[in-house]
C-alpha positions in Angstrom: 99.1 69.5 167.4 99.5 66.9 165.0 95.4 67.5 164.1 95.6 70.9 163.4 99.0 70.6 161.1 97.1 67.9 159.0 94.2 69.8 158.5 96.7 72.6 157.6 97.9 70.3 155.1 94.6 69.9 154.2 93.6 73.0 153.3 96.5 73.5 151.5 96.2 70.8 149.4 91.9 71.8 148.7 93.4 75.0 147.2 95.5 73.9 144.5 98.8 74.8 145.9 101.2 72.4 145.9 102.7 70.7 149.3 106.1 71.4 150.5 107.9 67.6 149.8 110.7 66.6 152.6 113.2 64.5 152.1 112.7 62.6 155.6 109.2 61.6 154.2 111.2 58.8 151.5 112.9 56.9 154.4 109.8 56.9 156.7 107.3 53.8 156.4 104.5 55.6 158.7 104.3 58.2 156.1 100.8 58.5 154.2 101.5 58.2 150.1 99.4 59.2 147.7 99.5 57.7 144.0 101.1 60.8 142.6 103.7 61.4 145.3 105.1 57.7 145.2 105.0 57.7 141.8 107.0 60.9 141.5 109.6 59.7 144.1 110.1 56.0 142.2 110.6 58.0 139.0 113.3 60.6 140.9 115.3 57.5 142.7 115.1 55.4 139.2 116.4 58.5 136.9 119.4 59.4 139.5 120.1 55.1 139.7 120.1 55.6 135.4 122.7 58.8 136.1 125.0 57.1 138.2 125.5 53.9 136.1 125.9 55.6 133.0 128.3 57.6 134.2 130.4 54.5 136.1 129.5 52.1 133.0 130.9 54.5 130.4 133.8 55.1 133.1 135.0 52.1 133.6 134.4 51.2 130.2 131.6 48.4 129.9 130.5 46.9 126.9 127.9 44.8 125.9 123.7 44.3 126.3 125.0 42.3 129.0 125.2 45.7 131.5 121.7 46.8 129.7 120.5 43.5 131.4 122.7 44.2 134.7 121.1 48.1 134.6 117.8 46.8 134.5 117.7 44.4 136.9 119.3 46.6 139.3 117.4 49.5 138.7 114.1 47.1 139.2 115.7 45.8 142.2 116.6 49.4 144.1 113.0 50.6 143.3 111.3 47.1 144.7 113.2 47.0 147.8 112.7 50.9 148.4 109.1 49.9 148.2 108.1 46.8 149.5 111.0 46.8 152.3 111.9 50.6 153.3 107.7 52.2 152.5 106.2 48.9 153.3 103.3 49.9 151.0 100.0 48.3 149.9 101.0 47.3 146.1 97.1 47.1 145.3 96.3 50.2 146.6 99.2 51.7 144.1 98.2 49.8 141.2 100.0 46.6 141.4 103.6 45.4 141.2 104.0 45.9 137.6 102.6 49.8 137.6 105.1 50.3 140.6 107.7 48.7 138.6 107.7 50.2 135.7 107.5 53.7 137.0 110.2 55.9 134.8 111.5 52.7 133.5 111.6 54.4 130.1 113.1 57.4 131.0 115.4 56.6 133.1 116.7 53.5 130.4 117.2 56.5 128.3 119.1 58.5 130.6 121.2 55.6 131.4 122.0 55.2 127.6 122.9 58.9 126.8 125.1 59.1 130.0 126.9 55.5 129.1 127.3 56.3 125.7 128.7 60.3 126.1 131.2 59.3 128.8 132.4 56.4 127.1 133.1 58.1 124.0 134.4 61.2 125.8 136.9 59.1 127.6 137.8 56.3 125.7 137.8 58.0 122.1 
């Protein structure tokens, strides 16, 4: 059973149509990962982690570069453990620890800062 609903997946995938994603698949190390897919799901997990702190440092209110450092670190930290401790994953075969690192490091810093910044001012102003 498990042959014919890979090479299902298979043929799916050699026609250009796009594979159904499950959520079970991000808390299962024996899944199989390809580049793309693991770099889509870091960049998902990272932009909701940037969400949630905005919205709880502009909350609470925080100030300071100080909680940009805190962000960082813990955004870093979610997406390394996720990966080297939940997936179990070859780092070389991904591109290394800094390519898995800084996947949507950018744009999830940026919605980090615009949900901080509106919910503080909203709040507290």
């Amino acid at each position: 059973m498990k042959k014919s609903k890979s090479g299902k997946a298979n043929l799916l995938h050699q026609n250009g149509h796009v594979l159904p994603f499950k959520f079970a698949k991000l808390l299962d190390p024996d899944a199989s990962w390809d580049k793309d897919q693991l770099g889509d799901a870091l960049h998902w997990i990272r932009q909701v982690v940037g969400l949630v702190c905005g919205l709880i440092w502009g909350a609470i209110p925080l100030v300071g570069a100080l909680w940009i450092l805190v962000f960082l670190v813990l955004s870093s930290g979610i997406i390394y453990v996720y990966y080297a401790q939940i997936l179990k994953i070859d780092v070389e075969e991904f591109g290394g620890q800094a390519a898995l690192l800084q996947e949507g490091l950018f744009a999830s810093f940026s919605l980090f800062l615009l949900a901080w910044i509106v919910v503080y001012s909203l709040t507290h102003f």
